[in-house]
N, C-alpha and C positions, 0 to 999 in steps of 0.2 A: 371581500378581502381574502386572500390568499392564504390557506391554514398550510400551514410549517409542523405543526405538532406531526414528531413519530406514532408509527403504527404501536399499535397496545404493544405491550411487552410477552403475551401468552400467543403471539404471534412468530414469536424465534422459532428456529426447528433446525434444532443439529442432525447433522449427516454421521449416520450412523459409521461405522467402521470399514462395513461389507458395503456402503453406499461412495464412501471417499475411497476402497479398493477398486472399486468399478470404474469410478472418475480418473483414477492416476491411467488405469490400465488402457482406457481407451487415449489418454492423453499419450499415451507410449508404447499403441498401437502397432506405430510405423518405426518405431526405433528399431537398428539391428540387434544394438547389443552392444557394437566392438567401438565405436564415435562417441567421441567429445558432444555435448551439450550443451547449451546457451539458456540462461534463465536472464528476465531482463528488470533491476528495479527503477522503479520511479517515486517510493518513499522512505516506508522503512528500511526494505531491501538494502537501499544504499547504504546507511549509518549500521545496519546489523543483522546480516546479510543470513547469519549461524549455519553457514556450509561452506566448508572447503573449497576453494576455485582455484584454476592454476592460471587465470588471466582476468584482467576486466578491462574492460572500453569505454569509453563513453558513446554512447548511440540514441541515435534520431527514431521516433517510431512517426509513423503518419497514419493519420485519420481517426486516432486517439489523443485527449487531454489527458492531464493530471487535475483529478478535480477530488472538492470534499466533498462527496457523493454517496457514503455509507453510513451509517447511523452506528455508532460502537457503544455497545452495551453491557458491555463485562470488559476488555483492557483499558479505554479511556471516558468511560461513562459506566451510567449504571441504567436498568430497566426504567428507572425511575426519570431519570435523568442523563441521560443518551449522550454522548460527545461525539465528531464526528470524525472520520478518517478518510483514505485515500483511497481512491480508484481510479482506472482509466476508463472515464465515459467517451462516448461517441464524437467525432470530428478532431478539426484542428490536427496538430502534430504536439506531441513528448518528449522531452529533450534530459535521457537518465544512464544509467550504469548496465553495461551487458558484462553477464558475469560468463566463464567458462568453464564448467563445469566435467571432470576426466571421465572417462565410461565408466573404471573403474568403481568410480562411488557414487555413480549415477543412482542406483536403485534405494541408498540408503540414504542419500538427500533428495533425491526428491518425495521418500515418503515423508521424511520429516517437513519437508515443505509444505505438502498435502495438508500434515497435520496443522498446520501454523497457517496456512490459507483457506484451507477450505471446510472449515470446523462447520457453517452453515451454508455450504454454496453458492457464499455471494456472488461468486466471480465464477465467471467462463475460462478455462484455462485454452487459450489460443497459440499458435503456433505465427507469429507475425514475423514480418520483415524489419529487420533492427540494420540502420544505415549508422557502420561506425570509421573511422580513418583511417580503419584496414581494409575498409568492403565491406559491404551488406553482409549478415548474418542471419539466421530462422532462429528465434528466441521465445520461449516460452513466457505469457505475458500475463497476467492476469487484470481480464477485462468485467468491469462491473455488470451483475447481471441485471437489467432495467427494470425487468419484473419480480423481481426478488422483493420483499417488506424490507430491505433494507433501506434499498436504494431512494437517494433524495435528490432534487435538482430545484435549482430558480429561488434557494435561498437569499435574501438580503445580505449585503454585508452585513448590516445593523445586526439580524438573525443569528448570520453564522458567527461573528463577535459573542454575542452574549451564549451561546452554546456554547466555544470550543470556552470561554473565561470560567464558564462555570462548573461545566463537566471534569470530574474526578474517577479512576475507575480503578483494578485490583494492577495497573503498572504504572499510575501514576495519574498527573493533572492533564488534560488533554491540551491543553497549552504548551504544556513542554514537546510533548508527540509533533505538534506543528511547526514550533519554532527550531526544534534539532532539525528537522525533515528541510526546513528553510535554509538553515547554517552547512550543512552536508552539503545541500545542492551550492553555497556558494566555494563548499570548500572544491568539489569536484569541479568550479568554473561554469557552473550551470546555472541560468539569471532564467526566473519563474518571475514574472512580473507581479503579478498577480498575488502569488504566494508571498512574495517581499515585501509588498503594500499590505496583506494582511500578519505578516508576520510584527511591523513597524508598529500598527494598530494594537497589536496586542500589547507588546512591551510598554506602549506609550500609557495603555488602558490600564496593565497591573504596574508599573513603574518599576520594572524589571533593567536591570544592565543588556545593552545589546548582545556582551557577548553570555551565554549561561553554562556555569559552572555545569549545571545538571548532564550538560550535552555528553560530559566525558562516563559521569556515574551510570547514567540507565542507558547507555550506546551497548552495555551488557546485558543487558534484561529482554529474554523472549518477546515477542510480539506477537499479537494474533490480530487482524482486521475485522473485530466482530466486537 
């Protein structure tokens, strides 16, 4: 039988400061300087984005999912008791939010970005093709990294149920994190089949209102995918 249990918890390892300067810098390697930028969400990002944009789209990415594929062990779980959150793993297409981002404040959002994504490196910061109903755009994306101790795959639903029900962390119950991410995507017009079949299980399992209050109160509170 197929073990699910996370990696130990003395296994984390935050990126240092000089190690997340390295990572933005090669990320924005090829930038001039004087151009608008494109960052692209497909969870939090959408419901609470915490940077200035002077456009959003909705846009198509290919040959990435939105799946629950990272283990979150301090915002929606704890070392102990791990909750899980979002990332883009490998195949299929993502159907989210392309944000657009001015040069102007380019360098002071996206370190803030840096600091809110990439606190341990889960993620590959990638440069992808975001197909939106203005035209294609190059969006900056963050892709789950597979060899990371974060990363999870081939959970059960049964599994992922009783994780995200039970997991609690320092911005809340991991269950709220799921089902705002679910409500956002139905408010943007974006049908995750998937995520809507687990979002239904959950309400049905805590006997929660479909619609939740909570979605408006913590749509303010920082996020971090770890």
């Amino acid at each position: 039988m197929p073990d699910f249990s996370p990696p130990p918890a003395h296994e984390i390892r935050y990126l240092s400061q000089a190690e997340r300067d390295a990572s933005l810098a090669r990320a924005l390697s090829d930038w001039p300087g004087n151009t608008d930028l494109w960052v692209y969400g497909y969870g939090s990002l959408i419901w609470n984005p915490e940077f200035d944009h002077a456009e959003q789209r909705l846009g198509t990415l290919r040959g990435h999912h939105r799946a629950l594929c990272l283990w979150s062990r301090i915002n929606r779980g704890t070392p102990e008791k791990p909750g899980l959150v979002f990332g883009l793993d490998r195949g299929g297409s993502c159907r989210g939010m392309a944000f657009r981002i001015r040069s102007q404040v380019v360098p002071q959002s996206f370190e803030a970005l840096w600091r809110r994504e990439m606190s341990t490196g889960a993620y590959h910061p990638r440069w992808l093709r975001c197909d939106t109903e203005h035209g294609p755009v190059k969006a900056l994306a963050f892709v789950i990294d597979r060899s990371g101790s974060g990363y999870v795959k081939g959970l059960p639903d049964s599994e992922t149920l009783d994780i995200i029900s039970r997991a609690h962390g320092r911005y809340g119950p991991c269950v709220d994190y799921v089902v705002q991410t679910h409500e956002a995507l139905c408010l943007a017009g974006i049908r995750d089949s998937r995520l809507a079949r687990l979002a239904d299980r959950l309400q049905e399992r805590l006997q929660a209102p479909t619609s939740r209050q909570s979605f408006t109160l913590e749509s303010s509170i920082p996020f971090l995918d770890n």
